[in-house]
Structure formats: C-alpha cells, structure tokens
C-alpha positions in Angstrom: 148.0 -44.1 45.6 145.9 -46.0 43.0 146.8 -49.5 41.7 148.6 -48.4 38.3 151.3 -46.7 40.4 151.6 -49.1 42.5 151.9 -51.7 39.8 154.9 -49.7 38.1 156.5 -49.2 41.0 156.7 -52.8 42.2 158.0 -53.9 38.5 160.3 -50.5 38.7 161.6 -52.3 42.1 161.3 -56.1 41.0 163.0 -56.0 38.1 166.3 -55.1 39.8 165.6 -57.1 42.6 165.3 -60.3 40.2 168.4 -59.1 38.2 170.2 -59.2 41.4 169.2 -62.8 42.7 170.0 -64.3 39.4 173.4 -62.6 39.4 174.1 -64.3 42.9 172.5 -67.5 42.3 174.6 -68.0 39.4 177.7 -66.7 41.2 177.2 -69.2 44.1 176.5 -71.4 40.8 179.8 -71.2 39.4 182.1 -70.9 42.7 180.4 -74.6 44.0 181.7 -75.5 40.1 185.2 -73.9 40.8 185.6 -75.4 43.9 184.2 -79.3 43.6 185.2 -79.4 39.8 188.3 -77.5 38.3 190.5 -77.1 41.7 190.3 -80.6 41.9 191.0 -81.4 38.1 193.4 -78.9 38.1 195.3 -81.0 40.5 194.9 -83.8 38.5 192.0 -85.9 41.0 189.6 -88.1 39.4 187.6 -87.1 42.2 188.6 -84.8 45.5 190.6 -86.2 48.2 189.1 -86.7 51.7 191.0 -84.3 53.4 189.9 -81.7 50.2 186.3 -82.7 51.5 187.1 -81.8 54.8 188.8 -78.6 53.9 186.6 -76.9 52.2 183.6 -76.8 54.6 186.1 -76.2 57.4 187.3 -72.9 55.7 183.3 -72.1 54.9 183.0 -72.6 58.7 186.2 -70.1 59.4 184.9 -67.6 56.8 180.7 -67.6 58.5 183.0 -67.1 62.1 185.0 -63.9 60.4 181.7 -62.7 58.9 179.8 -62.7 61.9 182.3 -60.6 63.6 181.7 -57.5 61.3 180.3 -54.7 62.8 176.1 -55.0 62.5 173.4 -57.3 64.1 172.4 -59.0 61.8 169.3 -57.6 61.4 166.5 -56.3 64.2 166.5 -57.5 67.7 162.9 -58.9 68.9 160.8 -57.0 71.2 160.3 -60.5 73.2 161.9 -63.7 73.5 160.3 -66.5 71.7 158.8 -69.0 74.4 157.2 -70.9 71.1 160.1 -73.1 70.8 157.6 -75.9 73.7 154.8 -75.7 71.3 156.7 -76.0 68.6 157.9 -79.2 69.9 155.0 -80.7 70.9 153.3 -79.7 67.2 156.0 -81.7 65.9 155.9 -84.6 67.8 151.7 -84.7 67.1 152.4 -84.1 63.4 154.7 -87.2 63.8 152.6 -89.6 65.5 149.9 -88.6 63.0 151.9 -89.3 59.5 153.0 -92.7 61.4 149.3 -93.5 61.5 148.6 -92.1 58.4 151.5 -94.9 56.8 150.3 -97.7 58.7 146.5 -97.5 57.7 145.6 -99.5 54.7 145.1 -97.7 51.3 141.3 -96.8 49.9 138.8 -99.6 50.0 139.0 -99.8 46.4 142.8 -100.8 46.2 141.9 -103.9 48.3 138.8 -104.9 45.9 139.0 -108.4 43.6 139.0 -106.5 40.6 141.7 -103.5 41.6 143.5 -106.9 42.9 143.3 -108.7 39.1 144.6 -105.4 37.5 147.3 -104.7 39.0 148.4 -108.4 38.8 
C-alpha cells in the first residue's frame, strides 16, 4: 500500500475519530457545568454546600463500582506480570534526589556577576 492511500485512509478514520472526542469532551464539559453550577443555583446556593461536595464524588465513586461490574475486562490481559513496579521506584527516588540538587545549586555564573547584580537592582 503506497503512502496516498494510506494518507486518505488515516484522515477517512481521523476525522471521525476527532469528531467523536470533541463531542465527549464537550459533553463531560457541560455535565461538570450542570452539576457544580446550575444544580446548585437552582437550589438557590451562592456556592454548593459541603455535604453537595461530598455527594457528588461519592455517587461518581458508586457509578465507576457499577461500571466495573459490566460484563468485559477492561481490555487485554498481560502475557506477564509487571515486576517493573522496583525499578520504577528507585528511578523515581534518583530523579528526586537529582531535581533537589539541581534547586539547591546556584544559578549560571553570570547571574552572580557585579554587573548582572547592578541590573537587576
């Protein structure tokens, strides 16, 4: 298959595909707005109660604990157990220690010169 076809057939694809996520994104959009802005204005609240703050994640919780309950994995099961999750760790932890170097190391020569020094005075 040459690269025209291929080309038109990943726009043929795409375009749907983009269609799609913008519908969701802006339905997620407008049910956060229903939710955290008319309900409560509806009920006359300058701002939602604390128990409405509560609430609503609770019931997001109950609804992800139904949902995961429908028939289906989820998607593929691995062929083998990750045993990364060690090195992952310990990657972390270096990355750590070396961004808490990296802040506590003065800044380029040139920020500590006399004249750098008289211009930013």
């Amino acid at each position: 298959m040459g690269v025209c076809p291929t080309l038109v057939l990943a726009a043929l694809l795409g375009a749907p595909v983009a269609f799609a996520a913008v519908l969701f994104e802006t339905t997620i959009h407008d049910v956060i707005h229903l939710v955290w802005d008319e309900v409560p204005d509806a009920l006359g609240w300058s701002e939602p109660a604390w128990w409405y703050v509560v609430l609503v994640p609770a019931l997001a919780g109950v609804l992800v604990a139904a949902a995961i309950r429908l028939p289906g994995h989820g998607g593929h099961v691995p062929l083998v157990r990750s045993t990364a999750f060690p090195d992952v760790l310990s990657a972390a932890s270096s990355m750590r220690s070396n961004a808490t170097a990296l802040m506590s190391t003065p800044g380029p020569k040139a920020m500590t010169s006399p004249t750098v020094r008289t211009w930013t005075r």
